[in-house]
C-alpha positions in Angstrom: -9.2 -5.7 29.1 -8.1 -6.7 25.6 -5.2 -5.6 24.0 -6.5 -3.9 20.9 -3.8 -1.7 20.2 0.2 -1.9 19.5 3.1 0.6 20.6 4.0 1.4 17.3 7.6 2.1 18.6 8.1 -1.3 20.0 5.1 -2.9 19.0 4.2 -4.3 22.5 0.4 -4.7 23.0 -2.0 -2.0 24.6 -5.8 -1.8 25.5 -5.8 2.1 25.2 -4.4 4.7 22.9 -5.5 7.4 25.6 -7.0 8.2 28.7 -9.7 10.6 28.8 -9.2 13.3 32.1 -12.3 15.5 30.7 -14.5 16.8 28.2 -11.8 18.6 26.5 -8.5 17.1 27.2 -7.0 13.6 26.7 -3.4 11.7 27.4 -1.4 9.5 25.4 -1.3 6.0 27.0 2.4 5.3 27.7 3.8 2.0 26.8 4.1 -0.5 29.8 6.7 -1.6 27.8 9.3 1.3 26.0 7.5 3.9 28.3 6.8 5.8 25.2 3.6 7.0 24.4 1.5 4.2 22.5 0.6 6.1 19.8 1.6 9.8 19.1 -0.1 10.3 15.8 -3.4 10.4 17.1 -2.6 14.1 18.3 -1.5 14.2 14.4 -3.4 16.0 12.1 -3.7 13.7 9.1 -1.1 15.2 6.1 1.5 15.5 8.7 1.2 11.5 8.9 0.8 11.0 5.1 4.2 13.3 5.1 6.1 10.8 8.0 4.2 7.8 5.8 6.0 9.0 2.5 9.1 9.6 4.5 8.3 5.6 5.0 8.6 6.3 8.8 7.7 2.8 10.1 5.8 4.2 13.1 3.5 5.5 10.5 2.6 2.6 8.5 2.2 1.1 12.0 -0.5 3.5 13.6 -2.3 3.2 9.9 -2.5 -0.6 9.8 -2.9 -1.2 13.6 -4.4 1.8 15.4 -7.0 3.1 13.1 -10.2 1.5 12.0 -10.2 2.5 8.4 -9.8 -0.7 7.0 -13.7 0.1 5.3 -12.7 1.7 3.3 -9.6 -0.4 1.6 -11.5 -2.1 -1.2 -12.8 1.4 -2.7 -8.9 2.4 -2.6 -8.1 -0.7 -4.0 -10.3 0.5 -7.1 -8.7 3.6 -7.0 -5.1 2.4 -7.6 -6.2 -0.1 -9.7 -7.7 2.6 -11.8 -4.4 4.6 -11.6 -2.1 2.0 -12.5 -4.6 1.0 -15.6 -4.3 4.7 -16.3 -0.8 4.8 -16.5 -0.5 2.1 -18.5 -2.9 3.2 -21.0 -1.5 6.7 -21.3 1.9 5.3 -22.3 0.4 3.2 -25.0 -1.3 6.1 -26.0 1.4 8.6 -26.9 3.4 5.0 -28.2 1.1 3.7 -30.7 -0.3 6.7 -31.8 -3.6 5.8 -32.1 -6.5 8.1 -31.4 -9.3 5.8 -32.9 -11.7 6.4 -30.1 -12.9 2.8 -30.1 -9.6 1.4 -29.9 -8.7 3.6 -27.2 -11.6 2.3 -25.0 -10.8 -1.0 -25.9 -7.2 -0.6 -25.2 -8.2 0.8 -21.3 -10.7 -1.9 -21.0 -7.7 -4.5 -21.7 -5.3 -2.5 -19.4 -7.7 -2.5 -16.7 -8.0 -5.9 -16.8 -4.5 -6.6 -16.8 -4.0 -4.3 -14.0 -6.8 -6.1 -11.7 -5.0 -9.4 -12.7 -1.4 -8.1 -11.9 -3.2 -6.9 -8.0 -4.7 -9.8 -7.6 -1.7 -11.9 -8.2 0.1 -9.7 -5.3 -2.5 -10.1 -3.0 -2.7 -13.8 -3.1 1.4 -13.6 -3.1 1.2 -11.8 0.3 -1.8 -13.7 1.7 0.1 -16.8 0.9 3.3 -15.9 2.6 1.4 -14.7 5.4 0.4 -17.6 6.4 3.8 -18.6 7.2 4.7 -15.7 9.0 1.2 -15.1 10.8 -0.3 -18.3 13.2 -3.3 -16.5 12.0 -5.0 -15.6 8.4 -6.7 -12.4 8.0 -8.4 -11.4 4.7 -8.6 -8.0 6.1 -4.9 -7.4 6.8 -3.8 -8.8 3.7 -5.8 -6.3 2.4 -5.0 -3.6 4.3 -0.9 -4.0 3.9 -1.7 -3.9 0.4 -3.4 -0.9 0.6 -1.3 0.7 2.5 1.7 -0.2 0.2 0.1 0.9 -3.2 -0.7 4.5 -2.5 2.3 5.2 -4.9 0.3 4.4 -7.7 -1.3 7.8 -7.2 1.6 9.5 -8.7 1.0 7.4 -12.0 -1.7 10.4 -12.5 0.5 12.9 -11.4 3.3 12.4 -13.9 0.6 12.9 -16.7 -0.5 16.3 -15.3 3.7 17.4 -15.0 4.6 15.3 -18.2 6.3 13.0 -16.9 5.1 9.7 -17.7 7.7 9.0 -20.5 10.6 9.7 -18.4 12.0 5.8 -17.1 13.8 7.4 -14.4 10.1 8.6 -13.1 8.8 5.4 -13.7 12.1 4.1 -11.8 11.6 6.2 -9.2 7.7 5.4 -8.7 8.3 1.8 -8.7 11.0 1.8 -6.3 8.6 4.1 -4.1 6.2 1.8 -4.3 8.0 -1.1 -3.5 10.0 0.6 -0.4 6.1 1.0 0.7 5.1 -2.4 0.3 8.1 -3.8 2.0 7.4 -1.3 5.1 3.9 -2.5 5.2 5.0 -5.7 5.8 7.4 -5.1 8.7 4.3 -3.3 10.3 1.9 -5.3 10.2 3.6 -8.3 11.0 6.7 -7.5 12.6 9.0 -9.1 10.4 12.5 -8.4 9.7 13.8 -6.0 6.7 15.2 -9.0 4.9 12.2 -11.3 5.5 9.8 -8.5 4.4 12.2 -7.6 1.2 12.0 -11.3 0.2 8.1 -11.4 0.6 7.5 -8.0 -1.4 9.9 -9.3 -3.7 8.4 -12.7 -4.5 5.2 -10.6 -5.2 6.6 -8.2 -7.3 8.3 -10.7 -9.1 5.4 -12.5 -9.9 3.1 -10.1 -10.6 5.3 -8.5 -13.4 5.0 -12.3 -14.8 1.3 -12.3 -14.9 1.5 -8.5 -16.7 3.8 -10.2 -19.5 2.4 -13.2 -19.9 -1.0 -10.9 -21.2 1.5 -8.3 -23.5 2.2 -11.7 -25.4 -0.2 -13.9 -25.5 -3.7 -11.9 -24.9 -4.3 -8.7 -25.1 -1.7 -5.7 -25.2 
């Protein structure tokens, strides 16, 4: 049988996540490996695994990137943090320039959209890039995935709007550090990489993708 699954304690391989006894009751699938069971959060109900994911447990990120098939859905949250990131930036230039000329305020979240989608799309191909020398294998799909995964912080861009927060830097701080903690811990599980390694990768990413946001504040649009 293939090996379609990982322990997400020790990531050894595993063709089951359960076994079946009867109509009504299942059991986990202990590790041939650690002995543990392969994959407790599937017993889980789903916010008690977005609360161990925000913890940055990295058994979490592991059974969402590896044992779940919900990598459908990745390029509609894509949009969605891509949407809340533009957000974010446009609310803050907002309440900065003053403006409340409704055409220049479209304008102004059509042109933070954009650089938002070009700041993503930097990261990705970052990541894709430096997977190829940690992976023997490319995968469009897990590139995707890890950095799905690793921008759900950008949800709390919306949040800090709604609790006024938005101006503060040490939110902003915060939310960047959260985000980048995530991304980092996406990394480790999907490719089982070292802290360091994964640091280094996220970092390079980050790095770069900042550049591509300047290089737009002084030379094209904001």
């Amino acid at each position: 049988m293939v090996d379609e699954y990982i322990c997400i304690n020790c990531c050894h391989p595993s063709s089951s996540l359960f076994l079946k006894y009867s109509d009504n009751g299942i059991r986990l699938t202990p590790c041939s490996n650690c002995g543990r069971a392969v994959d407790a959060y599937i017993e889980y109900d789903i916010v008690l695994v977005i609360i161990d994911l925000m913890l940055q447990y990295i058994e979490a990120y592991r059974h969402f990137l590896m044992n779940t098939g919900n990598n459908r859905y990745c390029h509609k949250l894509c949009i969605i943090f891509m949407l809340c990131n533009a957000y974010s930036k446009w609310i803050r230039w907002r309440i900065m320039s003053g403006d409340e000329n409704a055409y220049d305020l479209e304008w102004e979240f059509y042109e933070c959209l954009l650089q938002s989608l070009l700041e993503m799309a930097s990261f990705v191909i970052v990541l894709a890039l430096m997977s190829l020398q940690i992976s023997a294998t490319f995968s469009v799909n897990k590139t995707l995935q890890t950095f799905c995964i690793g921008s759900y912080g950008n949800v709390f861009a919306v949040l800090s709007v709604i609790w006024h927060l938005h101006l503060l830097w040490s939110y902003r701080i915060l939310t960047e550090l959260f985000i980048f903690i995530s991304h980092v811990q996406a990394q480790r599980a999907m490719y089982n990489i070292t802290l360091t390694r994964s640091v280094l990768v996220v970092l390079m990413a980050t790095v770069i993708s900042r550049c591509v946001g300047l290089l737009m504040d002084l030379f094209c649009f904001i």
